[in-house]
N, C-alpha and C positions, 0 to 999 in steps of 0.2 A: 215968475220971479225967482224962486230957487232955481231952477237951473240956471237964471243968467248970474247971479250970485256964483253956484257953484262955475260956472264958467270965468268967472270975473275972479274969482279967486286964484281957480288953474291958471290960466294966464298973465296975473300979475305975478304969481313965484315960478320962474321957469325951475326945471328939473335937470340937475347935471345928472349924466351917467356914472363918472365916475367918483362920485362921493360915497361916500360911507355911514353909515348911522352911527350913532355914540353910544358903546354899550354900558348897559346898567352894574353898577356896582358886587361883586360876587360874594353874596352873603356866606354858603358852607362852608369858605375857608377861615371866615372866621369862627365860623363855628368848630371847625374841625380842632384849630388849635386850642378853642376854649375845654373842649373836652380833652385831647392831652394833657392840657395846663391842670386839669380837671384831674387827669389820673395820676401825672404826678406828682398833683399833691395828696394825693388819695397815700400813691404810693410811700409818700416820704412819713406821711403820718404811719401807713402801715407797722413800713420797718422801725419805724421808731418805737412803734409799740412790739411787732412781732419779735423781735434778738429776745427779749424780757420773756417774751411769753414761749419761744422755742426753747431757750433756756430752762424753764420752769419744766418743762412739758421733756422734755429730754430726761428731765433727772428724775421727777416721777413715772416716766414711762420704764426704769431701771427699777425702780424701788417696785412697782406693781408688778412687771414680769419675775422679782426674785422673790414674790411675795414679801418685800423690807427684810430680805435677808443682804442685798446689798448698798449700797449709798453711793451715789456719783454726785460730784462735783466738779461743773465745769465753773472758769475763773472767769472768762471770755468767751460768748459768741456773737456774733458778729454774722450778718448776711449782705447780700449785695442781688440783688434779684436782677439788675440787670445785666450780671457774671452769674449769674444762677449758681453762688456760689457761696458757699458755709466757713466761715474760719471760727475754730473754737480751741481755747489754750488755757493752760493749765487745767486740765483733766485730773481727775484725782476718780478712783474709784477702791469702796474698801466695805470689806466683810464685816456683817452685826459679828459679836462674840459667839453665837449658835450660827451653824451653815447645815442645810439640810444636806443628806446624805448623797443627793439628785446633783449638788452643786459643788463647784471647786470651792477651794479657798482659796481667794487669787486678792493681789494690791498691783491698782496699777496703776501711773502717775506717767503719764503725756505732756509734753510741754505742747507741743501744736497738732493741730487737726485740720488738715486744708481741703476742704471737697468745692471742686469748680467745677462748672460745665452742667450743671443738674438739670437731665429735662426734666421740666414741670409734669410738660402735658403727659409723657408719658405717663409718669407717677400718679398724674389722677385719673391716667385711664387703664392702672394697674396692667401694665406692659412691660415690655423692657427698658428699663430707666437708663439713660443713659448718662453717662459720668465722661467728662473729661480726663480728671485725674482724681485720685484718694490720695493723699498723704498724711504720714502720721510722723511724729519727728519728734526724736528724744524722747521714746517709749522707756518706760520700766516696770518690766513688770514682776514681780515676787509670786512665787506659787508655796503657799503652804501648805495643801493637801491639797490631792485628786478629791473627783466624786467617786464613792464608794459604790453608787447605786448606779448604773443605766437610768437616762428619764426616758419619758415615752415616745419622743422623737427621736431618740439617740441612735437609731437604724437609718436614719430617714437619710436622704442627702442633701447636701448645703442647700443646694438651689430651690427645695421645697421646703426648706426653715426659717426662707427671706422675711424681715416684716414687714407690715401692713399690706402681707399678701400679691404684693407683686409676683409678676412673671419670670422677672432677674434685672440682674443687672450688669450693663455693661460699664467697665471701666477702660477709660483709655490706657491710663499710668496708675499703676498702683506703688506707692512706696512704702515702706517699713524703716525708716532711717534711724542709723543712733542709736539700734535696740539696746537694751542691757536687761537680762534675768534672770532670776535665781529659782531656782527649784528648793526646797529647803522642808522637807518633810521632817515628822519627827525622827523617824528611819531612812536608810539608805532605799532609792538611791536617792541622789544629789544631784544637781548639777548647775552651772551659771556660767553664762558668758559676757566678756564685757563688752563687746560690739556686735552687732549685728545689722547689715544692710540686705532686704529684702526690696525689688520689684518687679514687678511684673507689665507687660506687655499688654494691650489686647486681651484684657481678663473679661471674661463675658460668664457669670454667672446662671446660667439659667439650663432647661431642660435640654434645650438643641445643643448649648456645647456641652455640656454631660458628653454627650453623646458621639459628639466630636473625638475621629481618634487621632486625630494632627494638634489636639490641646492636651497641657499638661494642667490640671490642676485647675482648669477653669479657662486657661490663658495661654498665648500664641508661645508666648517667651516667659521666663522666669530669671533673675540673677540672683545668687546670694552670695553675700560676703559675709563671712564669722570670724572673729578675732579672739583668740584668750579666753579658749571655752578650756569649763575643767567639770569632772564630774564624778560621782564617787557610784560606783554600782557593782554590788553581789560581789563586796569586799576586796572591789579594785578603785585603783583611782586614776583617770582619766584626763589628758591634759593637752589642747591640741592648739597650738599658734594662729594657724589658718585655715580657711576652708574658702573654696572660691566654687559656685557651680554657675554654667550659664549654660542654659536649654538651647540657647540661639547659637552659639558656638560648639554645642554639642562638648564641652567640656569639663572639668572637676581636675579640680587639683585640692590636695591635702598637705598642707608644712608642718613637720613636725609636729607626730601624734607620738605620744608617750602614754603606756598602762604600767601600771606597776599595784601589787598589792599590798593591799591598804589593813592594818591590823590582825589580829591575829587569824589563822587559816584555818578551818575545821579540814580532816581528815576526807570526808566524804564531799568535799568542794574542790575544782579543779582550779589550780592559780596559773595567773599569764602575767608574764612581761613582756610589755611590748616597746621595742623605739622604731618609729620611722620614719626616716628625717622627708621622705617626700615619696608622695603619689601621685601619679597625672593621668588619668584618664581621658581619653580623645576620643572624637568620633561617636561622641556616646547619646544615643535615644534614649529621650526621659518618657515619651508618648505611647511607644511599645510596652514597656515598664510598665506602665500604670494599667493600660488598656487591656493587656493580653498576657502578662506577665513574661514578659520577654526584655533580656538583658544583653543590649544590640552593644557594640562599641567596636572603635576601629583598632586602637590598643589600650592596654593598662603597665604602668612601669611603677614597682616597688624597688624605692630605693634608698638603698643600702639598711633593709629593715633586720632585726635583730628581734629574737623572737622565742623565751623561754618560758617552757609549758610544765606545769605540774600538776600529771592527773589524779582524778580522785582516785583513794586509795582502793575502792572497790565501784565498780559499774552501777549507774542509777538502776534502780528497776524502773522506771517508765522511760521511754525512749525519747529521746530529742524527735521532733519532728520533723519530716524527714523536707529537702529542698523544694519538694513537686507542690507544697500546700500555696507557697508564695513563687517560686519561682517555675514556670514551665519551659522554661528556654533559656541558656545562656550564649551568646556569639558575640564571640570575640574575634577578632582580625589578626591579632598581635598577643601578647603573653609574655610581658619578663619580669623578671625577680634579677636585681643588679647589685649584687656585694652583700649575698643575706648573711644570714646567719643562725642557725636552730640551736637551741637543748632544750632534751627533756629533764627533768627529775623528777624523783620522789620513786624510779621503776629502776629494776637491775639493769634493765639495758644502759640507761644514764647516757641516750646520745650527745655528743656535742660537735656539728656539722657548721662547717664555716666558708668563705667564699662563695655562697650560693650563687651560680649563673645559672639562671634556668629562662629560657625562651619557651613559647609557643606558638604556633602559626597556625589559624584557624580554629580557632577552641571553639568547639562547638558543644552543648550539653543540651539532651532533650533525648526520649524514648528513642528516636530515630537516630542519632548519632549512637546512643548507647551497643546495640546490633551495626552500624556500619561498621563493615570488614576492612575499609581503607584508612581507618582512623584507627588511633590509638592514646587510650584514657582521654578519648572525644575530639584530638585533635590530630591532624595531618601529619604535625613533625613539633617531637620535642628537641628539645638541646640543653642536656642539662651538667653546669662545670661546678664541682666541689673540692672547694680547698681543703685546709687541714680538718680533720676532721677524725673522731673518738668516741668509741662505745663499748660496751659490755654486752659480748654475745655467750650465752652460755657457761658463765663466770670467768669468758676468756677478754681480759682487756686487750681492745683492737684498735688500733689506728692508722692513718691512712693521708699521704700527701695531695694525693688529687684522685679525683674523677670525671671521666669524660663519657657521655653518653650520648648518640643523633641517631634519632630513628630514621630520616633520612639516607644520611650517609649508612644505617647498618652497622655504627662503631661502638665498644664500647673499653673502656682502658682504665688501669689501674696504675696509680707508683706509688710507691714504698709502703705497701702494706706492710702490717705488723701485727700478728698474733702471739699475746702471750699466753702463757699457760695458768691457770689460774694460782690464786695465792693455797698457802697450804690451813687445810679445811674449810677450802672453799670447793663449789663446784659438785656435781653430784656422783658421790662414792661410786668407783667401778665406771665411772663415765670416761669418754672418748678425752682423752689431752693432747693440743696441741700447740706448737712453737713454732710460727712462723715468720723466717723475712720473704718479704716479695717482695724485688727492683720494681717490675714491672710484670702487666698483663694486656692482653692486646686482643678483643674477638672483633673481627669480622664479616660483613655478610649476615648481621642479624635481619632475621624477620620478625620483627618488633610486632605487627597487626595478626600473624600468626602466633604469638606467641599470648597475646592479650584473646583472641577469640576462638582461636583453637587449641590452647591449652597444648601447644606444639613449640618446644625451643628446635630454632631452625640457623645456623649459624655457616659462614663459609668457613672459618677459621678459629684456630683458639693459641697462640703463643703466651707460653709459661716463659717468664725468663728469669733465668737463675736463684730460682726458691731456694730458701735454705728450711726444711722442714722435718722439725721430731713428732711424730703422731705414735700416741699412746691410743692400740684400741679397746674399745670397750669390755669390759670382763666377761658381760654377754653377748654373743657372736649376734651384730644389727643383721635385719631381715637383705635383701639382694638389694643390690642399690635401683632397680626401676620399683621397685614398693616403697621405696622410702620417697621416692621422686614423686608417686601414682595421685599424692592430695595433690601438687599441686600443679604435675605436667604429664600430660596424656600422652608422649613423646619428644623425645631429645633425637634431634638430628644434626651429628657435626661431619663438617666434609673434612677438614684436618685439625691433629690435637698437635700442637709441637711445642715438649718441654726442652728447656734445651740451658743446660750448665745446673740441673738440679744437684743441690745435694741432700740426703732425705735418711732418715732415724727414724727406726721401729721399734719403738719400748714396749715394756712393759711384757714382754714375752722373755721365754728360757731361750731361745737363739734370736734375738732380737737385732736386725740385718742391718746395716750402714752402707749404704748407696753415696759416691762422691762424683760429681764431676759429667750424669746422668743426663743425655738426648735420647728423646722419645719420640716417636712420631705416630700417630694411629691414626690412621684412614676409613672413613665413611662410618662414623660411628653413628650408631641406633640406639638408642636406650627403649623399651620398653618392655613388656611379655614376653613376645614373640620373641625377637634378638637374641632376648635371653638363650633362648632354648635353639636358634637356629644353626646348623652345624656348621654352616660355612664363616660362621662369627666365630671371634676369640675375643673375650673379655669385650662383646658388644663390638667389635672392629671389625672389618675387612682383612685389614693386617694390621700386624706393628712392625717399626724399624728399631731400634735403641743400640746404642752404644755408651759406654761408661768407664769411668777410671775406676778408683781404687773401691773394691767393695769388701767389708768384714762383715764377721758377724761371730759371735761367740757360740763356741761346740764346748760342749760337756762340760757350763760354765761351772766353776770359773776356772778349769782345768786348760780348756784351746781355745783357742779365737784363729780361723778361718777368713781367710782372702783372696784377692785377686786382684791384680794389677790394673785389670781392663776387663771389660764383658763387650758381649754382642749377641743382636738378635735379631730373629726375621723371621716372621712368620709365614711369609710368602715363600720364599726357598727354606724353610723349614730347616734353621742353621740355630745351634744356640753356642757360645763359646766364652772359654773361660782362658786369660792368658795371664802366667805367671801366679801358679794358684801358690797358697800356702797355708798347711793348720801348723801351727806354734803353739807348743805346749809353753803355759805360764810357771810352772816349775820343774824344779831337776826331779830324776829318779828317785830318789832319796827323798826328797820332799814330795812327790806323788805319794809316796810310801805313810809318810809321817801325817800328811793332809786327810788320805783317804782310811787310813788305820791297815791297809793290807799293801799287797802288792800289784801297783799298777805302774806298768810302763811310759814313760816320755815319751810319745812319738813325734818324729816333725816329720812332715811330707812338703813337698814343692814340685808340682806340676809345670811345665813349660807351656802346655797349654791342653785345656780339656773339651774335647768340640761333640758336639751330638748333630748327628744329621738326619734327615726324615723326622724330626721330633713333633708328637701330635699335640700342637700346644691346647687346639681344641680342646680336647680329651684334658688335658693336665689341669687348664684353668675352670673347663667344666667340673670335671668330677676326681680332681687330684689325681688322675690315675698317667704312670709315665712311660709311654709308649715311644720308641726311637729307634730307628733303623739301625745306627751302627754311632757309635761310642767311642773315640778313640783318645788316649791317654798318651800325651807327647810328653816323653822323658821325665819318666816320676822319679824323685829321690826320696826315699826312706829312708831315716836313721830312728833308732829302736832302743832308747836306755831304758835297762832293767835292773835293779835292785832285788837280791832276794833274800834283805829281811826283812821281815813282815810276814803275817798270815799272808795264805791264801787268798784270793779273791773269792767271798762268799757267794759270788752273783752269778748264775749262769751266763757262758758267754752268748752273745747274740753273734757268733763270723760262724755258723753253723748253717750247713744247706736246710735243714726243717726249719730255718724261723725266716722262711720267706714264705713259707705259706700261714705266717703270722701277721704278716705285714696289713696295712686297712687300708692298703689302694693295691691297685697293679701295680707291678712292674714289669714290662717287656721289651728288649736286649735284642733286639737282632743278631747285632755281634759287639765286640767290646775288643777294641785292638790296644795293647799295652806296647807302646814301642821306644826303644832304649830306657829302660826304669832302672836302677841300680838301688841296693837296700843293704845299710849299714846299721850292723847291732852290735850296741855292746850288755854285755851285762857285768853285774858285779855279784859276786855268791858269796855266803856266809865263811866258807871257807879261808878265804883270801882276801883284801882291798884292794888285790890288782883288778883292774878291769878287764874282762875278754871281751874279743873282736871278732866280728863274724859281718862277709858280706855275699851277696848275691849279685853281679854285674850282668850290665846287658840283656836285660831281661827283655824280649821280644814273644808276641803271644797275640792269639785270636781264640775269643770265645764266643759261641755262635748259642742263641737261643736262652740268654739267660731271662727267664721268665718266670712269673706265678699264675700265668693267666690260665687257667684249664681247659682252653681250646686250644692254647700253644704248646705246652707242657704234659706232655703227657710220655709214657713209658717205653713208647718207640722213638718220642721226641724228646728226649733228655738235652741238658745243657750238655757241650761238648766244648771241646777246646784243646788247643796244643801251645806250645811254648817251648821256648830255647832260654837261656840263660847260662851265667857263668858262676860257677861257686868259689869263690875267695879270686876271683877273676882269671882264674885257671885253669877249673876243672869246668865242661861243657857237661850240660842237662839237658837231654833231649825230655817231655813227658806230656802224655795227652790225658782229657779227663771226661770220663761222662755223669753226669750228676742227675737223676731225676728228682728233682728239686721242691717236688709236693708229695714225696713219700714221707711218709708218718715216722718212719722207721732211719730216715738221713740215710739210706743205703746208698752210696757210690763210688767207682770206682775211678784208680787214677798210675798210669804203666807209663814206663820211660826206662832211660840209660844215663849212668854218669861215669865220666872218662874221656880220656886218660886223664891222671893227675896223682901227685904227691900225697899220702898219707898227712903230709909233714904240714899240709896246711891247714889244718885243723888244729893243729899247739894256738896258734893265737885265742883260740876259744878254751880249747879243754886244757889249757897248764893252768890257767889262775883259775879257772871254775871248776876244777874237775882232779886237777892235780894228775895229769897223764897227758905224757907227750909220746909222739909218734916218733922214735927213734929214726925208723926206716920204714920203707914200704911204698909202692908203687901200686897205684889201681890202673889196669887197662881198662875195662867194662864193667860197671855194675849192672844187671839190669834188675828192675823190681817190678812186680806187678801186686798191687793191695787193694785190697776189697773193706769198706769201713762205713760204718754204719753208729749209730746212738750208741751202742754197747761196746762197740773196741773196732779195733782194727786187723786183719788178717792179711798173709799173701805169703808172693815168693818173693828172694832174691836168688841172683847170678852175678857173683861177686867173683873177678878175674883177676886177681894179685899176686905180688910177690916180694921175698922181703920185709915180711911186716915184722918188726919189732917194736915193742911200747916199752914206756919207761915211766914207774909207776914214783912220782915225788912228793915229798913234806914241804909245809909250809913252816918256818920259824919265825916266831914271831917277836925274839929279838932283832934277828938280820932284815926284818920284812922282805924278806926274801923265796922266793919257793927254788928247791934244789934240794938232791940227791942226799937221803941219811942212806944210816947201814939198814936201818929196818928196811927202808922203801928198795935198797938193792935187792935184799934177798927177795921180794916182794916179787918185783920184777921182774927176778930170775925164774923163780916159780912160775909167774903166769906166763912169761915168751916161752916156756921148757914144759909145760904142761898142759896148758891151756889154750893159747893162740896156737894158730895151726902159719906157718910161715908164706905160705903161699895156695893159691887156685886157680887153677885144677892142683890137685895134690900130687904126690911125689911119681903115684900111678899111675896119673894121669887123668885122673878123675873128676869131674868137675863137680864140687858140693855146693848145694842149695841152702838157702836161710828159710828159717821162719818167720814169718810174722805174726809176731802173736801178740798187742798190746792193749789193756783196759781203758778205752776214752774216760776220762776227766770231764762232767760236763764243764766247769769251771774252766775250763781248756778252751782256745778256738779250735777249729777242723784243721788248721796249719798246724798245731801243737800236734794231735793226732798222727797226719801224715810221716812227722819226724820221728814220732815215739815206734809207727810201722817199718821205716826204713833204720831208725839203728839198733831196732832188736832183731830184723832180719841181719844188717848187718853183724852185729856181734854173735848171732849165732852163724853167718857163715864164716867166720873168723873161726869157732872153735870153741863158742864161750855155749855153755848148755842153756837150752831151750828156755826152761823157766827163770834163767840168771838173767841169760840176756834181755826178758820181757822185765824184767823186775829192773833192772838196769834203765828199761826205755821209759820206766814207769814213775821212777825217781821224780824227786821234786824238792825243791829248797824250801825251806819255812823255819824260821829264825826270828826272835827276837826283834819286834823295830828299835832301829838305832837311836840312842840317845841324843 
């Protein structure tokens, strides 16, 4: 029975295949929602309760960390848990009246506080929390004191000071918007700005990016903007429009920064002003900075900054710290300074340098740049341009149109320099004075890297152009110029010096020289030690060239002043030349007379031209001493006024052959050729106011070996010399001389002939000084041989005449006239009729000799002498007795100086 049932069943309901069963209703979904619905109402209760209770809990968690030394007050928070996100506004935060010594004194008042994006999980599994963004907007905050004390974490680093002990924390965006703050101690410094925009990138606070050196400061990127900061510090005050940095663009710019000092200056405090209306810094790594102390940048441009310094009046005793403590590297790409401008004050130098253009390429600064030999003061290539610009060097005020300096190119240039001399009692007593213009200056071919690392100036070139310079030198003779150079260069190397239109004044000396018109040229110069001393050098050169116009210079001031139309020189052909010389006496005879209290001659002299050849300039500028082949005097004119009233001249003379072996250098003369010289004298004698005339033409002459050197000069090797000339340009002189010129004793002798010629030419001299004229008389031959030494003069003559009568005349001195009285007839007559002898050989045929017999004068020159030998020989071959005629040659005027 059941199975026919169950059979009876299956076959009354047939079975489709393709139906379906109807499924049962799915309870979890409703479950699933009822728990959502579930949490958030869990949730909405939460937050309703939690803003009240994070609030609470926020401003107690301030008050318990400052021990209730601080108080926070927030106005507004507000959470959003499924923004995972905090807004909190009106912040207020403010110091009890006590601040322990651990804590600032700080007020700070926030308008908004926006943190989104909060992981939870993170944070409660004390990891890295991660942040969307932070912002903080319309911050203010007041700082009235620092902490005076370090707290115990105050070593430690941000990332290990987080709270509630997390790992770190990542922020997407951070911002700082809207800043404004004031610094505001009871003391300086100061400071406040009134904007400020901070944020940052990719700020991930924690140990890994510590560590990180592609982070700055926590963060990928950083920006700030500053607006109308001003600040007052170490009695400056501080004032800067703009400031822009962004890590991501690798940039910095600064708009107008201005320092200026602020109330009164102590003494031992250095003062700055500063304007600079803009900085732009590019290319610049903040990451290096921070990490490795390295200050990377592609360029920096100050511009148009202005910049006056006044240092303390004496140097701190503890030393500024030196770059290396914070900075271990500086690279720079670029380097300019565009329209500066320097001064210092409060120091004598008192610079004030203007137009600053200064470039640099490559600036590198670190131990290793410092030693590289390709670099210079760290970098590859300066260029530096300086407009007007004024200082005090040495109490000399100096100023200057431009300067141009490229280590590069090797140049360096000056225009219109200007030294003046200093004011009067300024400057250090007996010191160097100097007055200079200079157009311009031009060096060449520097080697700048040698010049920085081997203490070596190295130069192609050096053009001087047209200085105009008065140098007073120092009263104590300075050391050689490579000792003066040796502090701060180990050697000077110039391949050409060329001054070229100098004109140049040497004061402060008794013949102090005046150079006009002056090119110079000196080749391969050395300066140092060795050069000094190397023989093939003169004055440090290889050679020198020069030529010049007019040069003076005052002789036996202020009596002559000496010149020369033109000079030339040459060291290499060993040439020195002197063309259109001249000494110019500054007063007449008469007045030498009245000036000097005795009697001194006027002389002028005018050379045509004075040349030395072979001259050892080596030797001259080494050791003063002046050595020269041959000498020659083109066409000298002498004229020779003499007055004779007035004493004597008390002074011994120096034209004496003994006072060369007085001299304190050498002199040696090879030979000394005089050619065409003519010599016009007058004198004027107590006797008379006429003046007499007396000349020497044509004077031609070689003197060979005129020396003091005692290997040249010696007693087999005397000076010698021969000459022709003409007496009153009539009477022909033949006479040669030998002179051993370091004998103690002036012995030397000097033989010749004069003839033919007229007695008669000799009145122009002896009527107005002498009051005797040569009536008649003819000389065929004189010859004289004299021997003369410190004590007098001796010799012979051989005087060949005929004819001779003399006529002895008065001067009266109402007619001012000289001529014939009766006395001076019978006078006359007497001495042509008893005395003169008329003619030689005499009637017999006999040919009588003279003596020479005269007492030297040293007051006399050696020229005095030779005359006073020749007309006592002469007057006694005339007839006149031996001791007459010596007393005759021995005569001397001395009269009264004129009123």
């Amino acid at each position: 029975m059941p199975e026919t049932l169950a059979a009876a069943d299956s076959s009354a309901v047939p079975v489709s295949p393709a139906a379906t069963p109807t499924p049962r209703p799915r309870r979890w979904a409703w479950w699933l929602l009822a728990i959502v619905g579930l949490v958030v109402g869990l949730v909405l209760v939460a937050q309703h309760f939690l803003d009240p209770w994070l609030k609470q809990k926020l401003e107690q968690q301030v008050a318990a960390q400052t021990n209730g030394q601080y108080r926070l007050q927030v106005g507004e928070l507000r959470t959003n848990l499924w923004q995972r996100a905090v807004r909190l506004r009106h912040l207020r935060l403010r110091p009890a009246a006590q601040v322990a010594d651990t804590l600032p004194r700080v007020r700070l008042d926030a308008a908004r506080l926006h943190i989104t994006g909060v992981g939870l999980l993170a944070l409660l599994r004390k990891g890295v929390v991660p942040i969307d963004s932070l912002v903080l907007d319309s911050l203010r905050i007041e700082v009235l004191a620092l902490a005076r004390k370090p707290t115990k974490n105050a070593n430690k680093p941000l990332h290990e000071r987080l709270p509630l002990r997390v790992a770190g924390v990542a922020v997407g965006y951070f911002g700082l918007l809207h800043t404004q703050a004031n610094y505001r101690p009871n003391g300086q410094p100061t400071a406040q700005f009134r904007q400020a925009n901070l944020s940052a990138r990719d700020l991930e606070i924690s140990a890994t990016s510590a560590a990180d050196s592609q982070r700055v400061g926590y963060a990928a990127a950083w920006e700030l903007q500053l607006r109308q900061t001003q600040a007052l510090v170490a009695g400056h005050s501080l004032a800067l429009r703009g400031l822009q940095l962004s890590t991501a663009n690798k940039s910095l710019t600064i708009d107008s920064l201005r320092i200026a000092p602020s109330g009164s200056r102590q003494a031992q405090n250095p003062s700055v002003s500063l304007a600079l209306p803009r900085l732009r810094l590019t290319g610049f790594e903040t990451a290096p900075l921070q990490h490795h102390r390295r200050f990377r940048a592609d360029s920096v441009l100050f511009d148009s900054p202005q910049l006056a310094v006044t240092p303390p009046a004496a140097p701190a005793a503890k030393q500024a710290p030196t770059a290396a403590r914070w900075l271990r590297q500086l690279d720079l790409g670029h380097f300019a300074v565009r329209n500066g401008q320097l001064r210092v004050t409060g120091i004598a130098e008192a610079p004030i340098i203007r137009g600053i253009e200064l470039t640099a390429a490559s600036l590198r600064y670190d131990s290793v740049a410092a030693s590289d030999v390709r670099r210079v003061l760290f970098a590859k290539s300066w260029n530096v341009a300086l407009g007007k610009s004024q200082a005090t060097v040495a109490a000399h005020p100096v100023t200057l149109e431009s300067l141009r300096f490229s280590t590069a190119a090797g140049t360096f240039s000056l225009r219109s320099l200007r030294v003046r001399p200093p004011a009067a009692g300024q400057g250090q007593p007996g010191g160097v004075r100097l007055d200079l213009v200079l157009p311009s200056l031009a060096l060449t071919g520097l080697d700048a890297m040698a010049l920085q690392h081997q203490g070596r100036f190295q130069a192609a070139a050096l053009l001087v152009n047209e200085p105009k310079l008065t140098f007073t030198p120092p009263k104590q003779a300075p050391p050689p110029v490579w000792k003066m150079l040796a502090p701060m260069l180990r050697r000077s190397d110039l391949g050409q010096l060329r001054v070229r239109g100098a004109d140049l004044r040497i004061g402060g000396l008794r013949h102090s020289p005046e150079v006009f018109g002056l090119n110079l040229t000196g080749n391969s110069i050395r300066i140092d030690s060795l050069s000094a001393l190397a023989p093939a050098r003169i004055a440090y050169a290889r050679s020198w060239q020069g030529r010049s116009g007019r040069v003076t210079a005052p002789f036996d001031p202020p009596y002559y002043r000496a010149s020369s139309q033109q000079m030339y020189l040459d060291t290499d052909a060993k040439t020195f030349r002197f063309d259109n010389m001249a000494l110019t006496p500054k007063y007449s005879a008469v007045n030498m007379n009245l000036r000097k209290g005795y009697q001194a001659p006027a002389i002028t002299i005018r050379v045509a031209a004075l040349a030395f050849e072979g001259l050892d300039f080596a030797e001259l500028v080494r050791h003063t001493n002046f050595r020269v082949a041959k000498v020659t005097a083109l066409r000298p004119l002498v004229r020779i006024a003499s007055d004779g009233r007035g004493p004597i001249n008390p002074n011994w003379s120096k034209v004496s052959p003994e006072e060369m072996r007085k001299l304190p250098m050498i002199v040696d003369v090879r030979r000394l050729d005089i050619q065409g010289g003519n010599l016009y004298s007058t004198y004027r004698s107590p006797l008379t106011p006429i003046t007499g005339t007396m000349s020497i033409n044509r004077f031609n002459g070689s003197f060979y070996n005129l020396s003091n050197d005692r290997q040249r000069q010696t007693v087999a090797t005397p000076l010698t010399g021969h000459a022709t000339t003409y007496l009153q340009n009539l009477c022909r002189l033949d006479a040669q001389v030998s002179m051993y010129l370091l004998d103690p004793k002036g012995r030397h002798r000097v033989w010749g002939a004069f003839g033919p010629g007229p007695f008669a030419m000799l009145n122009s001299m002896t009527v107005p000084t002498r009051l005797v004229k040569f009536k008649s008389g003819d000389v065929r031959r004189m010859r004289f041989d004299l021997r003369a030494d410190r004590q007098g003069v001796t010799g012979t003559t051989w005087t060949e005449y005929a004819n001779l009568q003399m006529t002895l005349l008065s001067y009266q001195d109402e007619a001012e006239e000289v001529k014939k009285s009766l006395f001076s007839r019978v006078k006359s007559k007497v001495v042509n009729v008893v005395v003169i002898r008329d003619q030689n050989p005499r009637k017999r045929g006999e040919l009588v000799t003279g003596e020479m017999t005269s007492t030297r004068e040293p007051r006399f020159s050696v020229f005095t002498l030779w005359r006073q030998g020749i007309v006592s020989g002469l007057f006694h071959n005339v007839g006149v007795p031996q001791k007459i005629a010596q007393k005759l040659s021995e005569s001397k005027d001395e009269a009264p100086l004129p009123k």
